[in-house]
C-alpha positions in Angstrom: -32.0 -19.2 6.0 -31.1 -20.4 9.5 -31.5 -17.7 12.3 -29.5 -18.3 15.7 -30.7 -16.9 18.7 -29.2 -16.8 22.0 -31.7 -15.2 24.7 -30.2 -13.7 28.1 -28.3 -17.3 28.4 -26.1 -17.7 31.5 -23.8 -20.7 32.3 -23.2 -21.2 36.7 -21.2 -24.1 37.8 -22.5 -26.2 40.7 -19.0 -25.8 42.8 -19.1 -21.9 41.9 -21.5 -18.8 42.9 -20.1 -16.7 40.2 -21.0 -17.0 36.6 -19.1 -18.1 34.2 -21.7 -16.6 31.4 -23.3 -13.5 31.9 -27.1 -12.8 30.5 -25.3 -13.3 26.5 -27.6 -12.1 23.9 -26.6 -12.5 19.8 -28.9 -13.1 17.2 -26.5 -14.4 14.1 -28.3 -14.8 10.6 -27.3 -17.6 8.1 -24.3 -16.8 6.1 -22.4 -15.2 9.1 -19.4 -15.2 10.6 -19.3 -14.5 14.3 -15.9 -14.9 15.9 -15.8 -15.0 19.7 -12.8 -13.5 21.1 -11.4 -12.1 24.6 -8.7 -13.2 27.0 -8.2 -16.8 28.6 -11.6 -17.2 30.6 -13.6 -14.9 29.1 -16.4 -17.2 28.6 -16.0 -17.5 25.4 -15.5 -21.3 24.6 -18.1 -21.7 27.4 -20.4 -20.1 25.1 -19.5 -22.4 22.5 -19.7 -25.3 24.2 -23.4 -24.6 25.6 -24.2 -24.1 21.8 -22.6 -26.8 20.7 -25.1 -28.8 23.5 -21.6 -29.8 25.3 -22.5 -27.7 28.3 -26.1 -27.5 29.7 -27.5 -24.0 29.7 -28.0 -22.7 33.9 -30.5 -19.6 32.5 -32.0 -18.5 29.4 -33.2 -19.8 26.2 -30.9 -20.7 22.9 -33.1 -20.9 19.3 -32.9 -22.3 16.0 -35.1 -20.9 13.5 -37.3 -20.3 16.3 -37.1 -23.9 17.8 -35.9 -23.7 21.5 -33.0 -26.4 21.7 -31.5 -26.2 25.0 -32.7 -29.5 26.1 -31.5 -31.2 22.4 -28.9 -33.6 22.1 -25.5 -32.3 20.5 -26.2 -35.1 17.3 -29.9 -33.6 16.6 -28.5 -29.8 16.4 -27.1 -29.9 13.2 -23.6 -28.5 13.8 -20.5 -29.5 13.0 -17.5 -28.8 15.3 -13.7 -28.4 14.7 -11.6 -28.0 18.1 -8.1 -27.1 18.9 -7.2 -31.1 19.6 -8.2 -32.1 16.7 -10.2 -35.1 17.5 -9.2 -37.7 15.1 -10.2 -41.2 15.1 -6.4 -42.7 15.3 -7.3 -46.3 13.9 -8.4 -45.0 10.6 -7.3 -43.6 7.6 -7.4 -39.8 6.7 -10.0 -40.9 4.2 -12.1 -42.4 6.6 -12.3 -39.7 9.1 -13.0 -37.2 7.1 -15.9 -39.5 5.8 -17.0 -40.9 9.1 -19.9 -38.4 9.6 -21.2 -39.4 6.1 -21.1 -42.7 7.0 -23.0 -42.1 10.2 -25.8 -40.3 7.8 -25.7 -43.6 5.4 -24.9 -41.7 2.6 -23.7 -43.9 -0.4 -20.4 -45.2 -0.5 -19.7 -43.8 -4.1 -21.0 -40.4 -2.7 -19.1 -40.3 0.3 -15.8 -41.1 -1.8 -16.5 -38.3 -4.4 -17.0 -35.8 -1.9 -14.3 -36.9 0.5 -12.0 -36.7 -2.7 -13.1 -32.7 -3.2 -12.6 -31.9 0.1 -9.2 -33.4 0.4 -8.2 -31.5 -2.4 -9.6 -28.1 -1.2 -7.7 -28.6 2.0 -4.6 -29.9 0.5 -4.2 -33.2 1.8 -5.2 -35.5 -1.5 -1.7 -37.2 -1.0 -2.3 -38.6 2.8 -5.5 -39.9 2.1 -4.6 -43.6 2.8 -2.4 -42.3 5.9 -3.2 -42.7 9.7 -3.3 -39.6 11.6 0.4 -40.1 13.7 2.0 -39.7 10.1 0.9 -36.4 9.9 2.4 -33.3 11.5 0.2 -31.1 13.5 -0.9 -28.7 10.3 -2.1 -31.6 8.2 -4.0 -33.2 11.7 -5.4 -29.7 12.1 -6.7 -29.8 8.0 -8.3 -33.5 8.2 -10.1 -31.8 11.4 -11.6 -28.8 8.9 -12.2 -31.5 6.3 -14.3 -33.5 8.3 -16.4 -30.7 9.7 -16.3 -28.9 6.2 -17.3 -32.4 4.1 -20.6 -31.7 5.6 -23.4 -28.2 5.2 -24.7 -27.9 8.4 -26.6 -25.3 9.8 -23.7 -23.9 12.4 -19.9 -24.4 12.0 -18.5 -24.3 15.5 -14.5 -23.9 15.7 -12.7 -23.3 18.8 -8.5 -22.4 18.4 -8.6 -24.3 15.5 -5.3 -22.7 14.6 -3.9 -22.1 17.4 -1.3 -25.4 17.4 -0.1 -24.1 13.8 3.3 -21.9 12.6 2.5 -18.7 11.5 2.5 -19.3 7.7 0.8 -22.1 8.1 -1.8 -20.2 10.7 -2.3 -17.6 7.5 -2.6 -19.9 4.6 -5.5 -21.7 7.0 -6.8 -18.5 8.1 -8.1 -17.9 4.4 -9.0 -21.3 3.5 -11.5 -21.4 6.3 -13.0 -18.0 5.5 -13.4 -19.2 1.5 -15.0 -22.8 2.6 -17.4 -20.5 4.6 -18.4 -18.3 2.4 -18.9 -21.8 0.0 -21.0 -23.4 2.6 -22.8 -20.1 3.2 -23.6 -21.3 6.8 -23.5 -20.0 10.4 -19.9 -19.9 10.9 -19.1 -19.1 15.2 -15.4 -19.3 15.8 -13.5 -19.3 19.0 -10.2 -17.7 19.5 -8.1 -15.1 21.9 -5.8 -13.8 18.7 -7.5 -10.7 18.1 -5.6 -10.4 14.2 -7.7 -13.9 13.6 -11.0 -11.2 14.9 -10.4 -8.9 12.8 -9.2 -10.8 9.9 -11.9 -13.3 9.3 -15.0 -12.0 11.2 -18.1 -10.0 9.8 -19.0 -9.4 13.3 -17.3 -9.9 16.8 -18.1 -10.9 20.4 -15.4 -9.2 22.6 -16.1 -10.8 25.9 -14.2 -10.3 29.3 -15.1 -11.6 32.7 -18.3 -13.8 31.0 -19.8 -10.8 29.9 -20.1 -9.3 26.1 -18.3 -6.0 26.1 -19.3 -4.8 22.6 -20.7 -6.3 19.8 -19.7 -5.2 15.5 -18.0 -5.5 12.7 -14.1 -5.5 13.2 -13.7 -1.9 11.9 -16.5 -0.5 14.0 -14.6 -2.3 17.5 -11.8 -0.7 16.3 -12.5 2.9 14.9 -15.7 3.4 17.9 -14.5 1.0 20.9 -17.3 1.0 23.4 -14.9 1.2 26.5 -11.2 1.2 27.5 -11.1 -2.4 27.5 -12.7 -3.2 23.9 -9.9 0.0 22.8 -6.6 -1.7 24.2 -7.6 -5.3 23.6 -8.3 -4.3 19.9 -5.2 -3.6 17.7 -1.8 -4.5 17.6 0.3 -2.6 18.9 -2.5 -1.7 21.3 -3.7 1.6 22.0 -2.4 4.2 24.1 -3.9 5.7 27.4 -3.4 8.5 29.9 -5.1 9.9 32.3 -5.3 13.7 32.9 -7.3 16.5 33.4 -9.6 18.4 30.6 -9.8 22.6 30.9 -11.1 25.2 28.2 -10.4 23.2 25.2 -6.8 21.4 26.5 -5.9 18.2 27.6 -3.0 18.3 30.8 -1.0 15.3 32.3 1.9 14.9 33.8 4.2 14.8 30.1 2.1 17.2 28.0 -0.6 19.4 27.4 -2.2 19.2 23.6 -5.0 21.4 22.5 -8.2 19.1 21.6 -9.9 19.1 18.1 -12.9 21.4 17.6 -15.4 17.8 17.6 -13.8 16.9 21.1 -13.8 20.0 23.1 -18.1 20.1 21.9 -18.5 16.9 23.1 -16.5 17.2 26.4 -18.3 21.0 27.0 -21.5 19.5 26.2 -21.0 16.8 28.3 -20.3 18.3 31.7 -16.7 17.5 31.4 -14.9 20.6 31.6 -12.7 20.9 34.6 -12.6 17.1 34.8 -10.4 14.2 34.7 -10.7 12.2 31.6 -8.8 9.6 29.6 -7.6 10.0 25.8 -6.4 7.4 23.8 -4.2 7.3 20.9 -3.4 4.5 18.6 -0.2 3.5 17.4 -0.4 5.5 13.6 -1.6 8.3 14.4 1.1 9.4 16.8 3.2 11.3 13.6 6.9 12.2 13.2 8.0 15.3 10.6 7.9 18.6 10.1 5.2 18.4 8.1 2.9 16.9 10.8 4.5 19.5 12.9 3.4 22.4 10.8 -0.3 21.5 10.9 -0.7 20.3 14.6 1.5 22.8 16.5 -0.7 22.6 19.2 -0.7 18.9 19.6 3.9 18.2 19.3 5.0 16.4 22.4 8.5 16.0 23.1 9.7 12.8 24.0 12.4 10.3 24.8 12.9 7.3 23.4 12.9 4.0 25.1 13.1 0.8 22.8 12.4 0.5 19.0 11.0 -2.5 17.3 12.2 -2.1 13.6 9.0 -4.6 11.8 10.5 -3.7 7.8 7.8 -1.6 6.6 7.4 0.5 9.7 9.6 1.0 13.4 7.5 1.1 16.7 8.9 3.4 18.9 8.4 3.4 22.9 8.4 5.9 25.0 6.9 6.9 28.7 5.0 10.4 28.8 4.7 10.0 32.6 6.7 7.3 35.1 5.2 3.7 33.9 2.4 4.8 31.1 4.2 3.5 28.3 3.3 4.9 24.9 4.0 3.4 21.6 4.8 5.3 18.0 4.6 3.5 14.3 6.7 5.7 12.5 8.3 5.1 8.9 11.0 2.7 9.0 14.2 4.6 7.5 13.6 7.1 10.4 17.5 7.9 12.0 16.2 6.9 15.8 18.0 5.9 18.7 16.6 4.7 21.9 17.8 7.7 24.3 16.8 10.0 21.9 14.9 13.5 22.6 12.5 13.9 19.4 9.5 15.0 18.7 6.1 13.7 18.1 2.8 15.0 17.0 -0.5 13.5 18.1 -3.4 13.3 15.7 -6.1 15.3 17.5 -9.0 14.4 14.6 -8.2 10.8 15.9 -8.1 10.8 19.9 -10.7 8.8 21.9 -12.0 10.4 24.8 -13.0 7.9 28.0 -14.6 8.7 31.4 -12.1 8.3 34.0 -14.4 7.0 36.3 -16.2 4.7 34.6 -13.7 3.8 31.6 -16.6 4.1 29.2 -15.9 5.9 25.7 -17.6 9.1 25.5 -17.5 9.5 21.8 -19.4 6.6 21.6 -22.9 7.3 21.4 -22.0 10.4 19.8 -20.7 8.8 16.7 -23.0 6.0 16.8 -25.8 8.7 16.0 -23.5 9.7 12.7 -22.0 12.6 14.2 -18.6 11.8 13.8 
């Protein structure tokens, strides 16, 4: 059982006095699957890359089964890498590159063919086999890539954007296939991407990284249910979540649209906190912004009225927009067969047993703590 370690590691390039890696800590287990995720220059694929011994490490130590390997070439680290280019050897044959690492290890020819033949089919490229890579469109590319790195049981999968160059079916269809060759392999899995649906789809825990530093570390239901901060809240979810800033007094929230009356478990926290007569944020997610009567009848205390400013109809649900206050753009996910137009006056009702509450100051969550303790 293979334990990665990464130790207060920072990554500073010669022509720059910022750091592109901020003091990253993560201890993965064997088996895992970490996926790395954050906007463009987040760090992220820096992060890989010093892992993957492609990058030198500026600060800090990075472990393998206790081994410190910072100074070890990329060949004697045991990892096998799948990138967003692909990488393929153009003068040979699928069959080849997927093989060539095999080869490199002197494995038997007989061996290598069997096991080049398995993969092939698992991926779903049997038929190309005997093929060069240029006859191949940019899916089947991307597959020979993951059959090359998955021919192989290494101790750490690295994959940055593997996907990213696919359609959307075929982006899905992958998707799964990766996560079911993981779970095969039962290896360190550390995957690379900015598509947050590929975080929460495929990840037992994620890295949410912004400005080279890790903003919150969990599985994908505990960054989205108990977001550490404002950032880690709107970068999480799609449609992303809603904010507002106003001001918090005797139990109600006030801004500039609406006043709401807060749930028993919010007012306690803000009163025991020290924020009563005090600017705060809330935040509301998409689904549990309600429409109907029913809604209506048990929150009357939390129905704001609204006008509507675009609707996106998605089949099974409409997202409906609408601005509370001058450019804070809020955004609805109502039942499809709803009779909506945009201009419309209607009414809305805010959960209030699912509102986060965040400093306005600092943007931190201040349920947080609270319901990591189990007092949600």
């Amino acid at each position: 059982m293979s334990i990665i370690e990464l130790k207060h590691v920072k990554k500073k390039y010669a022509h720059t006095e910022k750091y592109a890696v901020k003091d990253f800590n993560l201890t993965i287990h064997s088996g895992e699957f970490i996926v790395f995720v954050g906007p463009s220059g987040c760090g992220k694929s820096t992060t890989l890359r010093m892992i993957a011994g492609l990058e030198d490490i500026s600060e800090g130590d990075f472990l393998i089964d206790g081994i410190r390997v910072n100074d070890m070439s990329s060949k004697d680290r045991d990892i096998a890498m799948v990138f967003q280019s692909y990488a393929l050897y153009p003068h040979m044959s699928v069959r080849d590159n997927i093989g060539y690492g095999l080869k490199l290890r002197r494995f038997d020819k007989n061996d290598i063919k069997e096991r080049v033949n398995a993969i092939a089919e698992v991926v779903g490229i049997s038929e190309y086999l005997e093929k060069k890579p240029k006859a191949l469109s940019g899916g089947q590319q991307q597959r020979v890539a993951l059959g090359r790195a998955m021919i192989r049981t290494p101790k750490i999968y690295l994959m940055d954007e593997p996907l990213s160059n696919l359609d959307a079916k075929l982006r899905t269809s992958t998707r799964a296939e990766i996560a079911r060759m993981h779970r095969a392999k039962g290896a360190v899995t550390i995957y690379v991407t900015h598509d947050q649906v590929e975080a929460m789809t495929m990840a037992d825990r994620i890295v949410l990284m912004s400005m080279g530093e890790i903003q919150q570390i969990g599985s994908p239901r505990d960054l989205y249910e108990n977001p550490k901060n404002m950032f880690v809240a709107t970068f999480m979810g799609m449609p992303p979540m809603s904010t507002i800033q106003g001001s918090y007094k005797d139990g109600y929230f006030t801004c500039v649209g609406f006043t709401i009356k807060l749930s028993p478990f919010d007012r306690q926290i803000l009163d025991g906190s020290g924020y009563n007569h005090s600017n705060i944020i809330i935040g509301i997610r998409a689904n549990h912004i309600k429409m109907g009567t029913t809604y209506e009848h048990h929150f009357p205390e939390t129905v704001i009225t609204i006008t509507v400013m675009n609707i996106e109809y998605l089949g099974d649900s409409k997202n409906i927009f609408f601005e509370p206050e001058p450019g804070v753009v809020f955004v609805a996910t109502i039942e499809p067969h709803a009779e909506i137009s945009i201009d419309d006056t209607i009414q809305l009702v805010i959960d209030p047993n699912n509102i986060h509450l965040f400093d306005a100051k600092t943007k931190d969550s201040i349920k947080y703590h609270t319901k990591k303790l189990g007092h949600s």
